[in-house]
ZAMARGU-4260 file (C-alpha; in steps of 0.2 Angstrom, whole numbers, plus 5000, padded with zeros to 4 digits):
<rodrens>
0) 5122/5227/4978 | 5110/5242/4979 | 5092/5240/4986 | 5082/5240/4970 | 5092/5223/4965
5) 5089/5216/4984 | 5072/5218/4982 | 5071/5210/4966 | 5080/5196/4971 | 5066/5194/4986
10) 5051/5198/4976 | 5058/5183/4964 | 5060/5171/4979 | 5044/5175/4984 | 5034/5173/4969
15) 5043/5158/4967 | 5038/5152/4983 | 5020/5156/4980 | 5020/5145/4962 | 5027/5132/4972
20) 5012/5131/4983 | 4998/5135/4969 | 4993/5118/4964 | 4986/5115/4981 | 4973/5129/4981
25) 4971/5127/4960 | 4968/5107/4961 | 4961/5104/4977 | 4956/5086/4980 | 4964/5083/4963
30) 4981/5087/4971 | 4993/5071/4969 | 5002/5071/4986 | 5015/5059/4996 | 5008/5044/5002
35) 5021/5036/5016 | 5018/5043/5032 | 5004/5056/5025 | 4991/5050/5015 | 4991/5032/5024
40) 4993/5040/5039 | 4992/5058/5048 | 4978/5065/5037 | 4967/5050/5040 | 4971/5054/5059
45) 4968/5073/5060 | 4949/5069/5051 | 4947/5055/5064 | 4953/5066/5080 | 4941/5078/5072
50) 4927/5069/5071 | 4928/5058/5087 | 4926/5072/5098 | 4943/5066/5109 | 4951/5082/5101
55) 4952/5090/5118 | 4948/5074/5127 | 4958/5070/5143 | 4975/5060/5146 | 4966/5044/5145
60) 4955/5046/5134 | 4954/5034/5118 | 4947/5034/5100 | 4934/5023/5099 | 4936/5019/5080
65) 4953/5013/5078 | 4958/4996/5084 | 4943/4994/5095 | 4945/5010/5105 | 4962/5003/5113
70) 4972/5016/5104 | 4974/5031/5116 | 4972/5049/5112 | 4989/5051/5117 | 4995/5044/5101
75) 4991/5056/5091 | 4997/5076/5091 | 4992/5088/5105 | 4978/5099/5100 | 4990/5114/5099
80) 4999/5110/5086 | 4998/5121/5071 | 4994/5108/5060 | 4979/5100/5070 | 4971/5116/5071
85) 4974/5120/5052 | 4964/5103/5049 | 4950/5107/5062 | 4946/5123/5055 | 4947/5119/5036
90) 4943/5107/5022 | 4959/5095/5022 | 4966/5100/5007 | 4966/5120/5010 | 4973/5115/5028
95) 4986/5106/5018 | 4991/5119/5006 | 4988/5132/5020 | 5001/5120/5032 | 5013/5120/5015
100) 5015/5140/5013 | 5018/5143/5029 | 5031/5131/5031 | 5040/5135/5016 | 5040/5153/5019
105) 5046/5153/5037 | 5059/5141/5029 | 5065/5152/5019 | 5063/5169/5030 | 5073/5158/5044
110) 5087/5152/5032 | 5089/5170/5024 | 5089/5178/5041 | 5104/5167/5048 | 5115/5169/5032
115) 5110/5188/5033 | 5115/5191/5053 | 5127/5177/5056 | 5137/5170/5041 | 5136/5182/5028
120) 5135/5198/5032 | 5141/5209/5018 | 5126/5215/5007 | 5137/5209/4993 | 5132/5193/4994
125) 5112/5196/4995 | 5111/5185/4980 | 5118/5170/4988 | 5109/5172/5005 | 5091/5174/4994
130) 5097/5159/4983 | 5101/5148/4998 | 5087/5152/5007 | 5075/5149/4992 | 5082/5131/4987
135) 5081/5126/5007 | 5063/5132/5006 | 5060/5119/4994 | 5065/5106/4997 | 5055/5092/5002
140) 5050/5088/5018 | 5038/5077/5029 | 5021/5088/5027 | 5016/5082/5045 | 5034/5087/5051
145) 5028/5106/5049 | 5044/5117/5053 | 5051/5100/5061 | 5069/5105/5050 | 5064/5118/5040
150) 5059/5129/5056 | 5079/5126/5062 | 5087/5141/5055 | 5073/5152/5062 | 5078/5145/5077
155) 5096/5145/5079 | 5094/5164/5071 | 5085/5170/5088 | 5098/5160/5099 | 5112/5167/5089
160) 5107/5183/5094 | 5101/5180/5112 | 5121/5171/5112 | 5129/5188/5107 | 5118/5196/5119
165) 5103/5207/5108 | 5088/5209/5117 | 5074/5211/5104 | 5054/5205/5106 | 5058/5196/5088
170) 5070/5184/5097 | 5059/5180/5112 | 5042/5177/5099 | 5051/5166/5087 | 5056/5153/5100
175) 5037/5157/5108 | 5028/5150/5093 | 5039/5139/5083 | 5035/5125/5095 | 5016/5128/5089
180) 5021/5123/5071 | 5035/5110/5075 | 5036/5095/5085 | 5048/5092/5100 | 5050/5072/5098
185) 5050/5071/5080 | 5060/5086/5076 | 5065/5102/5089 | 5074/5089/5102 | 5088/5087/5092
190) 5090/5104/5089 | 5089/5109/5106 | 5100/5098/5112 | 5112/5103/5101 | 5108/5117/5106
195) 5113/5114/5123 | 5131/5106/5119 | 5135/5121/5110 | 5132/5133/5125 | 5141/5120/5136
200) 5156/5124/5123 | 5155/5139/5126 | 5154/5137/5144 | 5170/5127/5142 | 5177/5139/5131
205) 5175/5154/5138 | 5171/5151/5157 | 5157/5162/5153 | 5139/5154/5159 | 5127/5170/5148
210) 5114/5164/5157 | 5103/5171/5144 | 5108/5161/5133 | 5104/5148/5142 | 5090/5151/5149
215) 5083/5153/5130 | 5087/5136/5127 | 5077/5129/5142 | 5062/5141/5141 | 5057/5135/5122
220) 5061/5115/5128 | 5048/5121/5143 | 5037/5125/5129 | 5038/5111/5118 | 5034/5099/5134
225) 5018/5110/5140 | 5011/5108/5120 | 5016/5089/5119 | 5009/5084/5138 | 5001/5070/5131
230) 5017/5062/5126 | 5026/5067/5140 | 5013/5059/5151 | 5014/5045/5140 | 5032/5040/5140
235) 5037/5045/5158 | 5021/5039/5167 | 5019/5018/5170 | 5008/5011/5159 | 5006/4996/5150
240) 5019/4988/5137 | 5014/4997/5121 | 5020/4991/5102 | 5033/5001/5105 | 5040/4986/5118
245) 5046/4975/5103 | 5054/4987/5095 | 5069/4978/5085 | 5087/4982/5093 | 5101/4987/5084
250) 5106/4970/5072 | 5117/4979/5057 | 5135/4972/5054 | 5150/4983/5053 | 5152/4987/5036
255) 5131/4988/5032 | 5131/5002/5044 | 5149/5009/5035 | 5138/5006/5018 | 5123/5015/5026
260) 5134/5029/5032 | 5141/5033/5016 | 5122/5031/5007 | 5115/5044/5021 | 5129/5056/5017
265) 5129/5055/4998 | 5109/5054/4996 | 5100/5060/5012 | 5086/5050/5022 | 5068/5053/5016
270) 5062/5061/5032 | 5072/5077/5029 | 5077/5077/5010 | 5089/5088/5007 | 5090/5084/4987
275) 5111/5090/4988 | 5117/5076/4978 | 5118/5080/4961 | 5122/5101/4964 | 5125/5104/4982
280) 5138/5092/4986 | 5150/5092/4970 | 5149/5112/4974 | 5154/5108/4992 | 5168/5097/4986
285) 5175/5111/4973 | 5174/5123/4987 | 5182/5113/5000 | 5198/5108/4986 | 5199/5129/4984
290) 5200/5130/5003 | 5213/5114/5003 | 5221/5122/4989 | 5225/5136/4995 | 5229/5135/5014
295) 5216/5143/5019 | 5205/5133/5031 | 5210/5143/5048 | 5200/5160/5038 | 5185/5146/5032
300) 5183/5138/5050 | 5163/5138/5050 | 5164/5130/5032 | 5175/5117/5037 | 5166/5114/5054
305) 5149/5112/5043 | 5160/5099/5033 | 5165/5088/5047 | 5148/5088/5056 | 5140/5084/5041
310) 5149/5068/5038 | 5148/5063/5059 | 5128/5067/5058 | 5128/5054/5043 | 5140/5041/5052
315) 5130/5044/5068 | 5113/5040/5059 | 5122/5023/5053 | 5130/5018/5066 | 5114/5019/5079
320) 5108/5005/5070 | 5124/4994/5071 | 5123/4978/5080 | 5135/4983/5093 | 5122/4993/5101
325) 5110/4979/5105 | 5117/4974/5123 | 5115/4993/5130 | 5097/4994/5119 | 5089/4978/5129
330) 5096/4985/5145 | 5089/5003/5144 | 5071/5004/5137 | 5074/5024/5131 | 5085/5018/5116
335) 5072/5007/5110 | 5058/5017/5115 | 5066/5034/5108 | 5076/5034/5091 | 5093/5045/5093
340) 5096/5040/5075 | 5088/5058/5071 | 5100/5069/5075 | 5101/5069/5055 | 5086/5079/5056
345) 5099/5094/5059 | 5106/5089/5042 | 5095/5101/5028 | 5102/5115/5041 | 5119/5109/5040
350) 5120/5106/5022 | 5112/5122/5016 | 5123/5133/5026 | 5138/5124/5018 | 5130/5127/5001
355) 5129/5146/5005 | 5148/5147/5011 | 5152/5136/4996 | 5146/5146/4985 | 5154/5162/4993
360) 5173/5154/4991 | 5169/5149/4971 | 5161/5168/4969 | 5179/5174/4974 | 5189/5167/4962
365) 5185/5180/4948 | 5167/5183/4935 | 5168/5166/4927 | 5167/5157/4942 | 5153/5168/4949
370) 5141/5165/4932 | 5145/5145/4940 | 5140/5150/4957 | 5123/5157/4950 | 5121/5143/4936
375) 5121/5133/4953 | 5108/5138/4964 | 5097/5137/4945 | 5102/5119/4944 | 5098/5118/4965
380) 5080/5124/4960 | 5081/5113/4943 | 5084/5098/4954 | 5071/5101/4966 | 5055/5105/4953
385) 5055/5085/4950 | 5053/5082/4968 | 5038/5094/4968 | 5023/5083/4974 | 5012/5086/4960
390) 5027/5077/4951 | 5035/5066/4961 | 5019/5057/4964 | 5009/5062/4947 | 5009/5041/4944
395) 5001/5040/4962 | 4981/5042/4965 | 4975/5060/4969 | 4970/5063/4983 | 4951/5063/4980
400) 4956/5043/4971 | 4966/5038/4985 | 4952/5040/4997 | 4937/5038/4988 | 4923/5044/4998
405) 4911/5042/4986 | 4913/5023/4984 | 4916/5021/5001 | 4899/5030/5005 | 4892/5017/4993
410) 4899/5002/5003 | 4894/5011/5020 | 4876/5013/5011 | 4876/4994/5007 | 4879/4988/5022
415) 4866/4995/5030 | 4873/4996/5048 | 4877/5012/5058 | 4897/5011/5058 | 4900/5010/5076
420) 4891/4992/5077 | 4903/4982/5065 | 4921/4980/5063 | 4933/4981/5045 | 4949/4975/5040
425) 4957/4979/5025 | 4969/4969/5012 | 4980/4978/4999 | 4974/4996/5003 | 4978/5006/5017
430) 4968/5004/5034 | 4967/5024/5034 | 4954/5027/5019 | 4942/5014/5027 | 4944/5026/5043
435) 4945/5042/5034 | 4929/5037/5026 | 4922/5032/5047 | 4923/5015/5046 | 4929/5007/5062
440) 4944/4998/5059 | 4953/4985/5070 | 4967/4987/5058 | 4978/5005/5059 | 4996/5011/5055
445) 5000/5017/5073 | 5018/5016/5081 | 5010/5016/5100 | 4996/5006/5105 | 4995/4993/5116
450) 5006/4979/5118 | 4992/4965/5121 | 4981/4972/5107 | 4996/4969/5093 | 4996/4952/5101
455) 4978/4948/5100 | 4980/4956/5082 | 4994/4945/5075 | 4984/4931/5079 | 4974/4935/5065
460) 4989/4934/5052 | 4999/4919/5063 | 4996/4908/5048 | 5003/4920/5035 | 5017/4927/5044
465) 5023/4909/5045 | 5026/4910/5028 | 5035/4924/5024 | 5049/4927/5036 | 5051/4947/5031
470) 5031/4949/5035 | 5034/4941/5052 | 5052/4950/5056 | 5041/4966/5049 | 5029/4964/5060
475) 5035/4957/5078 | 5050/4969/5076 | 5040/4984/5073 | 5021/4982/5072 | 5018/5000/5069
480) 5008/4993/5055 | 4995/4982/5062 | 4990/4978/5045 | 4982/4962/5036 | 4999/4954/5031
485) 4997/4942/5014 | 5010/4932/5008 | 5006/4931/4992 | 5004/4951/4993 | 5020/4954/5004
490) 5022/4972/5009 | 5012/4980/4996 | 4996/4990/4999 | 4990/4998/4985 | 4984/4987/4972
495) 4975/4998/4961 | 4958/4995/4950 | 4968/4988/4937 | 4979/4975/4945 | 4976/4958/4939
500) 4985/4951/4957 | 4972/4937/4966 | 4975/4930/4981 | 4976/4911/4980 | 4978/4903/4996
505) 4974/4914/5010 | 4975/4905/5031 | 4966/4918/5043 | 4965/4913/5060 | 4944/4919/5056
510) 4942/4913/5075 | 4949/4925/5080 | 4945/4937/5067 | 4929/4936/5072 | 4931/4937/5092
515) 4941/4955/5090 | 4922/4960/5081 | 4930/4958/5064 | 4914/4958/5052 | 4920/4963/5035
520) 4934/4963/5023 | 4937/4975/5011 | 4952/4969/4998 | 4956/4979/4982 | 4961/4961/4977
525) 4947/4944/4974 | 4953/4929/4988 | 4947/4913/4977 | 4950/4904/4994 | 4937/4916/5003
530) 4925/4899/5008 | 4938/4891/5016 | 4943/4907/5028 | 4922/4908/5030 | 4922/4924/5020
535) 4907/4926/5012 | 4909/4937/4993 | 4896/4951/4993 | 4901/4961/4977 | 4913/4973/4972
540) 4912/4992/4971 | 4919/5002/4956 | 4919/5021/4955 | 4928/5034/4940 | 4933/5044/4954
545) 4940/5031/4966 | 4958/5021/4963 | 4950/5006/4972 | 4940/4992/4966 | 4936/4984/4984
550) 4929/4967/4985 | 4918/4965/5001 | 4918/4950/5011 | 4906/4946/5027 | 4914/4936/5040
555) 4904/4920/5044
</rodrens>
């Protein structure tokens, strides 16, 4: 492979790379982008933190706007994260599409640099190592996770060379500031300490302690715990019961977990999509037959290692849900509080790694079984231009419809009251466009807050959890969504302008409603029944630009 067709291989990737990331800065606000755990959630949060001048507040600090300033600043991600400043400094869709080419490029520059120094090392096989890293740089991926998986190759490139004993600057500033733009709880533990049972292999192995190795391993987990203090002060410091306290224990039988196994190995998790199943693991499976075939899994160890840890990261992710867990989960507070489940995070590493090697043993047989290695990493990127946001979620409102500042400013404008002196709540929309937009909101999607307020909270929705037992499992078994549960709604919250859905017979403890400061409701849904829950119908607000038709309701 000379150097003129390595370079075009990378010049493609890249270009490539850059298109993928285009429709961010070319539709702005009209971008269409993921709604669970993004637009309902960490984006709303980083305008909040923003605006509520708690971004560099102190460890006890709180944000007045949500849930009645009882939800701490702790909650949300230290203000050294990438991501956060990206969102501080910059209109929130070029910090989003800033936040996305920087993560896929690192995800690709980390996965081609592993292949390249540690697995294949032969410039012969330049076009697989660029074709492997540019299908993992696509993949999708949590955007508030950052370089939470993607980031891994870069990582375990610069450990792999501190292992074998290079001493290079590139090393030591890769695991400096990855923990910037990756998080330690939701992402890099895992890694790490993986990381640290593969140098206690070694250890074992080898009798050999290479310090520097080691020492590697604890400076980045030193760094990751100085950027995140806030959680670490939270989770290891007494404090009060938080939401996290009910947390359900493990309750899935045997063979639902077996089940579960086998769908997290075949089609992935949706926090690390890894998109392998219609390319990726039939090309594993054809590689892993040649190898069987021909006797020669002691030359192909790493391919058949990546095999078997693939499977045992799926079954592990299964079975920490299985019901036989329960006794040790009540006993120790850390296997509630802390889900171990996610060591499947190391599976996009794993998987694509395997597809690179896979597609080294087909590319051996002879020509025609190289043109199918090529025709595969096409198909890879084939498979993956669906799960492009812009058309994954094209049926989904745009950013600039999901939070529909405009009509928002319009109900704001109408109310007539400074935001800081009433309370909302929200039916059938997402509690984060009422705070996205400033109102205060006694409602949220937060995972730790504290325990007494989701108390005083459900109280509210008592009478409807009644009726529906999945609301009330939903709820008292998790409670990350603090949310206006409706029956007749169940667990949907985006009920668009069109809908023709009513709510016919709603029970709100108003009561109480009214003594958390609860003075509106804002429903993208009319409540016939409003009288009889004292909610008095003001009007509704329509705009072109806005998903929403929200009915407001004053509590009386």
């Amino acid at each position: 492979m000379n150097v003129v067709s390595r370079n075009h291989f990378m010049t493609l990737a890249l270009i490539m790379i850059a298109l993928w990331v285009a429709p961010y800065f070319i539709l702005g606000e009209g971008a269409h982008l993921r709604v669970h755990d993004n637009l309902d959630s960490n984006i709303a949060w980083y305008k909040v933190l923003k605006e509520s001048g708690q971004l560099f507040g102190p460890l006890d600090a709180n944000i007045p706007q949500i849930m009645n300033g009882e939800l701490s600043r702790n909650a949300f991600y230290s203000e050294f994260y990438g991501i956060v400043i990206l969102f501080s400094l910059f209109p929130p869709m070029i910090a989003y599409g800033l936040s996305q080419t920087i993560t896929r490029f690192f995800a690709f520059l980390g996965m081609y640099l592993l292949l390249k120094k540690h697995v294949l090392n032969d410039d012969k096989w330049e076009i697989i190592r660029v074709g492997a890293a540019l299908t993992f740089a696509l993949t999708p991926f949590w955007p508030s996770g950052m370089l939470n998986t993607l980031g891994m190759p870069l990582a375990l490139w610069a450990f792999l060379n501190i292992r074998q004993g290079e001493k290079s600057w590139k090393n030591v500033l890769t695991l400096t500031l990855l923990p910037f733009y990756s998080s330690f709880l939701l992402g890099f533990f895992f890694f790490l300490s993986a990381m640290g049972i593969f140098w206690l292999i070694d250890l074992i192995r080898t009798k050999n302690w290479n310090p520097r190795f080691f020492f590697s391993i604890v400076y980045m987990t030193a760094i990751y715990l100085l950027i995140e203090y806030r959680q670490v002060y939270a989770l290891l410091l007494p404090h009060e019961p938080t939401s996290r306290s009910e947390y359900f224990a493990p309750k899935l039988e045997f063979v639902h977990s077996l089940r579960l196994a086998v769908k997290n190995y075949v089609f992935g998790h949706n926090h690390d999509m890894t998109v392998h199943t219609l390319v990726i693991l039939p090309i594993t499976f054809i590689a892993l037959f040649i190898v069987l075939i021909n006797k020669t899994w002691r030359k192909e160890k790493l391919f058949i290692g990546l095999h078997v840890l693939n499977l045992l990261l799926s079954v592990w992710y299964a079975f920490w849900f299985y019901e036989g867990w329960a006794p040790l989960a009540k006993r120790f507070d850390i296997l509630v509080l802390f889900n171990f489940a996610r060591y499947h995070f190391l599976r996009p590493l794993v998987i694509y790694v395997l597809f690179a090697l896979s597609l080294v043993i087909i590319w051996k047989l002879g020509k025609r079984w190289q043109w199918v290695a090529i025709a595969a990493m096409i198909a890879q990127i084939a498979v993956l231009v669906p799960f492009h946001e812009q058309i994954a979620y094209r049926n989904q409102p745009s950013f600039q419809a999901f939070y529909a500042e405009e009509q928002f400013s319009d109900i704001k404008e109408y109310i007539g009251l400074p935001v800081d002196q009433y309370r909302v709540v929200s039916i059938g929309i997402h509690p984060a466009i009422a705070q996205y937009n400033g109102f205060y909101t006694l409602d949220s999607y937060n995972n730790f807050y504290p325990l007494t307020y989701k108390h005083q909270f459900r109280k509210i929705i008592a009478p409807e959890l009644e009726k529906n037992k999945t609301l009330k499992e939903y709820f008292d078994g998790w409670g990350g969504r603090c949310y206006i549960f409706v029956d007749e709604l169940g667990k949907h919250y985006m009920f668009s302008k069109r809908t023709k859905k009513k709510i016919e017979n709603l029970e709100l403890n108003v009561d109480q409603l009214k003594a958390m400061g609860g003075n509106y409701v804002l429903s993208t849904v009319p409540i016939l029944n409003a009288a009889d829950n004292r909610l008095a119908f003001h009007r509704a607000f329509e705009s072109e630009t806005s998903h929403w038709k929200i009915y407001l309701y004053e509590v009386v």
